[in-house]
VEXDREN-2710 file (C-alpha; in Angstrom, 1 decimal):
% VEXDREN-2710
k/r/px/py/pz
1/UNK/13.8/38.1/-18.9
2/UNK/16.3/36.0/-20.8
3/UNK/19.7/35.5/-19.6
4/UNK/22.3/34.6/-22.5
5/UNK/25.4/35.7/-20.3
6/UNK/25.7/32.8/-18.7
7/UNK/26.7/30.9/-22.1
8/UNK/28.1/31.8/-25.2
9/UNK/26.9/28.4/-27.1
10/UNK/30.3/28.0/-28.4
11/UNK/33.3/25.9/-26.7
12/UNK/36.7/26.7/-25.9
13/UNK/37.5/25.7/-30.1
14/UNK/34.7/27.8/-31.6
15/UNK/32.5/24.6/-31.6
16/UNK/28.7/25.0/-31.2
17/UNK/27.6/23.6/-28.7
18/UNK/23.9/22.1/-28.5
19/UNK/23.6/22.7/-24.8
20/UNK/23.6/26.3/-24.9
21/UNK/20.7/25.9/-27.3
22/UNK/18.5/23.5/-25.3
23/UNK/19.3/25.9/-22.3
24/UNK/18.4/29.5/-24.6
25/UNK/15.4/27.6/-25.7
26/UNK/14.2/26.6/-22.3
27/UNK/14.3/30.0/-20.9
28/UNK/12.9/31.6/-24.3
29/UNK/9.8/28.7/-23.4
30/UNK/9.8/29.8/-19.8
31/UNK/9.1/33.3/-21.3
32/UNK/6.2/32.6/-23.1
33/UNK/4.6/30.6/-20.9
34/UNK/4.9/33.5/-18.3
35/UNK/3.2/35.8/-20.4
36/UNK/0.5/33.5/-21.9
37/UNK/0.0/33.1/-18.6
38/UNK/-0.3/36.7/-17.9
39/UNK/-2.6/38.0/-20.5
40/UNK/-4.6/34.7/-20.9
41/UNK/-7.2/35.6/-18.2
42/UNK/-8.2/38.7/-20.7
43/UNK/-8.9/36.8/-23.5
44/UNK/-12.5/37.6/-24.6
45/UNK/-14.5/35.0/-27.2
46/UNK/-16.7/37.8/-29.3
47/UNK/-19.9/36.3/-30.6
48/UNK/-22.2/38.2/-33.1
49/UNK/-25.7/38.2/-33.6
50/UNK/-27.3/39.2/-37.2
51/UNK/-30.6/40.1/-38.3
52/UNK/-33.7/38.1/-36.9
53/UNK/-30.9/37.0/-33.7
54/UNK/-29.4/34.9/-35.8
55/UNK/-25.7/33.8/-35.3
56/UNK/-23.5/36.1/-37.1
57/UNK/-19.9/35.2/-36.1
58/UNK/-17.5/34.7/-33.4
59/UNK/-13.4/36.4/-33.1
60/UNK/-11.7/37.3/-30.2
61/UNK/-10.7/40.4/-28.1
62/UNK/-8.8/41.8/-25.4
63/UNK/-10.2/43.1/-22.3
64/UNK/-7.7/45.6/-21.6
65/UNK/-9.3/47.9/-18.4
66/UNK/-10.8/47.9/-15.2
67/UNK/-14.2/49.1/-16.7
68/UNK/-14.6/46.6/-19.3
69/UNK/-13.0/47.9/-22.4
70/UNK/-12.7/45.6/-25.2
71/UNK/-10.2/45.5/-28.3
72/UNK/-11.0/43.3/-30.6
73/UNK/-11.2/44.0/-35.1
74/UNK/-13.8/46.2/-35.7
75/UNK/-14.7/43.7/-39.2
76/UNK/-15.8/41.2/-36.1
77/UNK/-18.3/43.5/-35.1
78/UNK/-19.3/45.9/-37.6
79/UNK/-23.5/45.5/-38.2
80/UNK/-24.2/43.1/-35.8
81/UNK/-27.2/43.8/-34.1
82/UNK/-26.0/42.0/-30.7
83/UNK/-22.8/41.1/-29.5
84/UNK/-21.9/38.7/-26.5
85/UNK/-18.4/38.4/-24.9
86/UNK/-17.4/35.3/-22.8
87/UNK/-14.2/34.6/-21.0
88/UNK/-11.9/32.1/-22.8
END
């Protein structure tokens, strides 16, 4: 969670001051990192194969339960004849 109570960015004159900026960006890049870090590990690469096994195209997806569901766009996918999910 980002704090921004703990400056205003502005000094006692109404100046801005770059500070507060170098400090709101650090968190803000503290927050991403977190959740990149978070979500990375479901990251799926999605590889399509075409007619005859030949390679049909690759995308990405989202395993999002226990059981092995998979989000990814269904363009990705649509008439392959064989699809193969790796971790990223």
């Amino acid at each position: 969670m980002l704090d921004f109570s703990s400056s205003s960015g502005f000094d006692d004159e109404g100046a801005h001051t770059p500070s507060a900026d170098s400090e709101i960006l650090d968190a803000y890049s503290h927050a991403v990192t977190g959740v990149a870090d978070a979500v990375g590990p479901a990251v799926l690469r999605v590889e399509t194969r075409g007619a005859g096994g030949r390679y049909g195209g690759s995308g990405s997806g989202v395993l999002i339960s226990p059981d092995g569901r998979v989000v990814t766009n269904s363009h990705g996918v649509e008439g392959a004849n064989g699809v193969r999910l790796r971790y990223v």
